[in-house]
C-alpha positions, 0 to 999 in steps of 0.5 A: 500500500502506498499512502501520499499528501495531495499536493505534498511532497512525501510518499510512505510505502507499506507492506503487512510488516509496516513502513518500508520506505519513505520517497520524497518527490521534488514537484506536488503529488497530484495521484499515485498508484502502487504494484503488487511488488510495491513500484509507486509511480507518482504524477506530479505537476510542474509550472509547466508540465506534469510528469510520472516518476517511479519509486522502489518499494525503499522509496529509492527514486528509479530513473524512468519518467513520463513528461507530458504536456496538455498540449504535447504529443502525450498530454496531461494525465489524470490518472494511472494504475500500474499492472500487479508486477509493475512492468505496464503503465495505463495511463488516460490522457487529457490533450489539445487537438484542433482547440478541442479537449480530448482524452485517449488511453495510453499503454507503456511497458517498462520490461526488458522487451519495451525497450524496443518501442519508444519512450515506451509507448506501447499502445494508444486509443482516442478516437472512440472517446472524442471528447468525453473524459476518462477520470479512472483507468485500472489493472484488474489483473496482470492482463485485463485493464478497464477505462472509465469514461463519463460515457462508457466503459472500456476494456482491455487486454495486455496479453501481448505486452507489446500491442494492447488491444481493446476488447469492449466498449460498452456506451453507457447513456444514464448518468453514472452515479458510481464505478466499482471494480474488484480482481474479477469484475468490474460494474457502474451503478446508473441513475435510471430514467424510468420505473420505481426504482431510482438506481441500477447496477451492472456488472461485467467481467474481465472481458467486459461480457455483461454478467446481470443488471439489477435495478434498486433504490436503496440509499447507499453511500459505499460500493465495494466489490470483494470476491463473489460479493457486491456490497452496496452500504452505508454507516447504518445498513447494507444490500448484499449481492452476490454475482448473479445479481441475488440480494443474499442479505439486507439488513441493519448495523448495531453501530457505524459502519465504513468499511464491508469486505468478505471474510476468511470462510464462505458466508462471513462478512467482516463489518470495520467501523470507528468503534468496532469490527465485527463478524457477520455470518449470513446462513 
């Protein structure tokens, strides 16, 4: 895990054993994202251009940098996420063109083979999102990746390292009220326009094939996707649906709740909030 001060200058670098290292950048931290092997890349942001600098997990500073311009070749990133071994780079990218902004989706690979491409650029798309922008983009896994646009959702394949390659893109015409995403899946939650309920949910696989929509109206405050199960909640009850779209639980927390994540056994819910962290078994 990586923490970072927006705007601050300091990333701390954690593992289940504690604090590894400490990295100090010179330029403001805007994001960052972490690998499974614990490589930061961090966006930072000059007076003139922003830049992605890369951070063993010691905090040591790797030198291998991406400098982008907002109307440059590259454009100005707004965020990135780095595959689980660290080697790929996807990035969404705001850029000029014609007056216009626009936004595409960048691959770099930053192996031994990616030596060969330039810069490190090993894949690019924009010319299926015009001019809608892509706030969030994420590996899955250490081959599936998926943008997400203000009217879409992309997904992507990194089977062939140096070529990327869009597998779906599925055009989403409701407003997006929120994304979620897990290690198997990931899934919008819209506003609907028309019916009793208020709010749908769907969810996708890896490949980005559709896997159900379940329509609901439920105050929610939280979306998280862990294994087979989706929890929608808030501090003081949940919806708990499983990847059919089966609600498997609904109920009502004895005390304030942040945070629900499957547990260790089959059926357990673990419940973390300010005052306690309880068990859930659902029968």
């Amino acid at each position: 895990a990586a923490v970072a001060d927006r705007q601050g200058n300091k990333i701390y670098i954690f593992d289940k054993s504690g604090l590894l290292g400490t990295a100090t950048t010179v330029l403001p931290v805007i994001k960052i994202t972490i690998s499974g092997k614990g490589l930061v890349a961090a966006i930072v942001e000059g007076q003139t251009a922003s830049h992605i600098y890369y951070y063993m997990k010691d905090g040591t500073e790797l030198k291998i940098y991406i400098t982008g311009f907002l109307d440059g070749e590259i454009g100005y990133p707004l965020d990135i996420s780095l595959s689980p071994d660290g080697t790929m780079l996807m990035g969404s990218y705001v850029y000029l063109e014609g007056g216009e902004v626009k936004n595409r989706v960048a691959f770099y690979n930053f192996s031994e083979v990616g030596k060969n491409a330039p810069d490190r650029f090993v894949g690019g798309f924009h010319e299926m999102y015009g001019s809608s922008m892509i706030p969030r983009v994420r590996y899955l896994d250490s081959v599936y990746s998926v943008a997400f646009a203000d009217s879409s959702i992309s997904f992507y394949s990194s089977l062939d390292v140096m070529s990327p390659v869009l597998l779906k893109q599925i055009p989403i015409e409701e407003e997006i009220r929120t994304i979620f995403y897990g290690s198997q899946y990931a899934g919008v939650i819209v506003r609907t326009v028309a019916g009793e309920a208020d709010s749908r949910l769907d969810l996708y696989s890896l490949e980005g094939n559709h896997i159900f929509s379940q329509e609901f109206s439920f105050d929610y405050k939280y979306v998280d996707i862990d294994g087979e199960n989706i929890f929608l909640y808030n501090e003081d009850s949940c919806r708990i649906y499983n990847r059919f779209g089966n609600l498997k639980y609904e109920g009502t927390f004895d005390f304030p709740v942040s945070k629900l994540c499957s547990g260790s056994f089959s059926g357990e819910i673990i419940a973390a909030g300010p005052q306690a962290v309880k068990k859930i078994k659902l029968h």
